[in-house]
C-alpha positions in Angstrom: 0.0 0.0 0.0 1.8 3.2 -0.9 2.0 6.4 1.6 -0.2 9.4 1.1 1.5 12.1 -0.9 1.0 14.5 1.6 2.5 12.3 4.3 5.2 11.8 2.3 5.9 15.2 0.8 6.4 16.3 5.3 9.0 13.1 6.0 12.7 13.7 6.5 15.6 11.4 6.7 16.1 11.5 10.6 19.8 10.9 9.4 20.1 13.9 7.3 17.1 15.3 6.8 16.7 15.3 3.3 13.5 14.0 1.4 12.4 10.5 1.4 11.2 8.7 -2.2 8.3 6.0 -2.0 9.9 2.5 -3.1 6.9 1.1 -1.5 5.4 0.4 -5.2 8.4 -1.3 -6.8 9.3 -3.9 -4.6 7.9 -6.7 -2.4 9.9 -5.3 0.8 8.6 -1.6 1.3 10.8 0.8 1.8 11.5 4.4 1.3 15.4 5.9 0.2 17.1 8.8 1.4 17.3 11.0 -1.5 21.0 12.3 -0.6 23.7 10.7 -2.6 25.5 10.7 0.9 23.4 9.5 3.1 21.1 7.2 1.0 19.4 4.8 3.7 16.4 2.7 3.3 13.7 2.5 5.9 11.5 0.2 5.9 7.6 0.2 5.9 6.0 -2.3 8.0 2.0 -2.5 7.8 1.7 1.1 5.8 4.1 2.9 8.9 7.4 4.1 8.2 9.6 2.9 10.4 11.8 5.9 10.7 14.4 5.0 12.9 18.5 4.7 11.9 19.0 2.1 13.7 16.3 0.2 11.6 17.5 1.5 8.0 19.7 -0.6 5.6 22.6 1.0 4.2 23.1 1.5 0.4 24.7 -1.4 -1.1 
């Protein structure tokens, strides 16, 4: 189930604070990127909640 645009246009990375893009769509583990190229972590989504937390994120591969 992807996230309301206007939920998702007012989420940050907690890392870095830069915008988060909707992979929720794409793939069957939902997830949404850091848009920085520096930062770039995925968070998951777990029943339709972000789970925004760094300690939960993948790093880029």
């Amino acid at each position: 189930m992807p996230l309301e645009a206007g939920l998702l246009e007012i989420l940050a990375c907690p890392a870095c604070h830069s915008p988060l893009e909707d992979k929720s769509a794409d793939e069957a583990a939902p997830e949404l990127i850091c848009t920085s190229r520096d930062c770039g972590l995925a968070y998951p989504v777990r029943d339709g909640i972000p789970v925004l937390l760094v300690d939960e994120a993948r790093r880029p591969a």
